[in-house]
Structure formats: structure tokens, C-alpha cells
C-alpha positions, 0 to 999 in steps of 0.5 A, spaced: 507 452 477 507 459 481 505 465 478 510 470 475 512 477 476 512 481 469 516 487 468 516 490 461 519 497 457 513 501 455 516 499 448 515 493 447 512 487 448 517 483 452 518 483 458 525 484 461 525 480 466 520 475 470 520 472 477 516 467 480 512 470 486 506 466 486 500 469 486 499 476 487 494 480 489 497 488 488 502 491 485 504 498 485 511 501 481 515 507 483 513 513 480 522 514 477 520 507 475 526 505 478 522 500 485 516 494 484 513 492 490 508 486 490 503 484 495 501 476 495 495 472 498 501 468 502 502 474 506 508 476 502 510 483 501 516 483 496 521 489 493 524 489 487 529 494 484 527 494 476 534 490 473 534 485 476 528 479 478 531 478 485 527 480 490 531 486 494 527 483 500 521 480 503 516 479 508 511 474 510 505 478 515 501 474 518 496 473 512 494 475 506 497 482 503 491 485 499 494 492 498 501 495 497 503 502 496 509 505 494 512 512 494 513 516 488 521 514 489 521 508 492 523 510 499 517 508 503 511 502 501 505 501 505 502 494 505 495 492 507 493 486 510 488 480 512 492 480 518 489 486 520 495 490 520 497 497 516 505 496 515 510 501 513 517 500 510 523 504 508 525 501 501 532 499 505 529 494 510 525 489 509 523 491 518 515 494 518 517 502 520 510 501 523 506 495 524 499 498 526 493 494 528 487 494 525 480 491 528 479 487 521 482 486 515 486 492 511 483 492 504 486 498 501 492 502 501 496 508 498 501 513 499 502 520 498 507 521 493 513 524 498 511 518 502 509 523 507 502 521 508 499 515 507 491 512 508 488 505 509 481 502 509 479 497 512 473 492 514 473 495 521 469 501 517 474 505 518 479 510 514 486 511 517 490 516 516 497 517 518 504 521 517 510 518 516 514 517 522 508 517 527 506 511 530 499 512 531 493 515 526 493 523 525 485 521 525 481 516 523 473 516 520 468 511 521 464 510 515 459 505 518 461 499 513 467 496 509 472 501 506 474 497 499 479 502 496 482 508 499 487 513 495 490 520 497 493 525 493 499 526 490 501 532 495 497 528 501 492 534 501 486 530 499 482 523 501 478 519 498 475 512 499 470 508 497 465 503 500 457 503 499 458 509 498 464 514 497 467 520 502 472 526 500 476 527 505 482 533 506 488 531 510 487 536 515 480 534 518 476 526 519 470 531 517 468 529 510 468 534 505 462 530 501 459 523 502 
């Protein structure tokens, strides 16, 4: 039997629907409540809209999914994965926005609230930092070992991640304002 996806109301203890998703390892909810997006070891990354069970898409990248991230509205979700790629999807399209590769397995990701901004941390040592619509990284920083989890703002004007040790970054620059 595969693992289930539970969503529930913050008022009871019911959930209002399951899905059979197989394992997961990330979730993230919408700020308005309104989109869910999962990452699983399959390498699947799957929307759902909160009335119904029924996945709105889903897409299988090349290896397992360890971290999704989702807009404030659900208009863009981020999700990294051992196949060393950083996607970004519009909420419309199950077709990566961008699929940008890494040199090692990508961790963890996050994104701003407006969608406007998001980072990734990877195995490579590396955190990126992207805008929307951009192709490639604003920056990118070299902590000099793994980057296990990364999350910005919700304005996108702060940075911070975490590995051996933990660095804070604003958006305007790839120079920590500490380590």
C-alpha cells in the first residue's frame, strides 16, 4: 500500500480528502490555502488544488524530489532534486519554467512569497539565488560544504541557509552579512 497525502481543516481532526501519492519527502501549502505541492522520492512533483484529491499535474524529474516550495498564491512552485536540477513551474503547466542544473544534488528550496524570488542549496556547496523569469542564478555562493536548507523572506530581501554552518545573505549581494 502507498502513502497518502492528508489534507485537513484547522478545525478538525478529519481530513477532507487523501490521495495515494507514495512516499513523500516535502510538502508546502499556499499561503491562501488554496494549492498543495508535493515532492517525492519517485521523482515526482505533484500540484493539487485544496477540493479535490485529484492531482492538477505532475511531473517525474529524473530522481528523487527533496524539496518543494510554493508561492504565497500558488502561482509558482520550486522543486529541488537529487537529479541535480532546480525546477520552477507556473501553477498552470506541469512544463518546468526552468530546469537548471546544478552540480550535485539539490536539497533545499523556498521561494518568496510573490514568487518573485527563489534560492536553492545544494551538495555542490553552492546557494543560488534566482528572479523569476531569469534563466540563470542573480548569484551564486560557495559555502565550502553541503548546503541542507535554504529559505528566503517573504519579500525576497533576506537569505539564509544552513550547513556546518549558517550564513545570512541579503538578495542584493552573494557576501554574507554574517556567517
Amino acid at each position: 500500500a502507498g502513502s497518502k497525502l492528508y489534507l485537513f481543516d484547522k478545525d478538525s481532526s478529519t481530513p477532507l480528502w487523501t490521495s495515494e501519492i507514495g512516499s513523500v519527502h516535502s510538502v508546502d501549502i499556499s499561503a491562501d490555502g488554496n494549492y498543495i505541492v508535493v515532492g517525492n522520492p519517485s521523482g515526482g512533483v505533484f500540484l493539487f488544488n485544496k477540493s479535490s484529491s485529484t492531482k492538477l499535474w505532475s511531473y517525474y524529474a529524473g530522481d528523487d524530489v527533496q524539496s518543494v516550495s510554493i508561492s504565497a498564491d500558488g502561482e509558482y512552485i520550486v522543486a529541488g532534486s537529487e537529479d541535480n536540477k532546480i525546477y520552477l513551474f507556473d501553477k498552470d503547466s506541469s512544463t518546468p519554467l526552468l530546469s537548471y542544473s546544478a552540480d550535485k544534488d539539490v536539497h533545499s528550496v523556498a521561494i518568496s512569497a510573490s514568487g518573485e524570488y527563489f534560492v536553492a542549496g545544494s551538495n555542490d556547496d553552492n546557494v543560488y539565488l534566482f528572479e523569476t523569469g531569469s534563466s540563470s542564478p542573480t548569484w551564486t555562493y560557495d559555502t565550502d560544504d553541503d548546503v541542507k536548507s535554504v529559505d528566503i523572506s517573504a519579500d525576497g530581501k533576506y537569505i539564509i541557509t544552513e550547513g556546518s554552518d549558517t550564513y545570512l545573505f541579503e538578495r542584493s549581494s552573494s557576501t554574507p552579512v554574517w556567517t
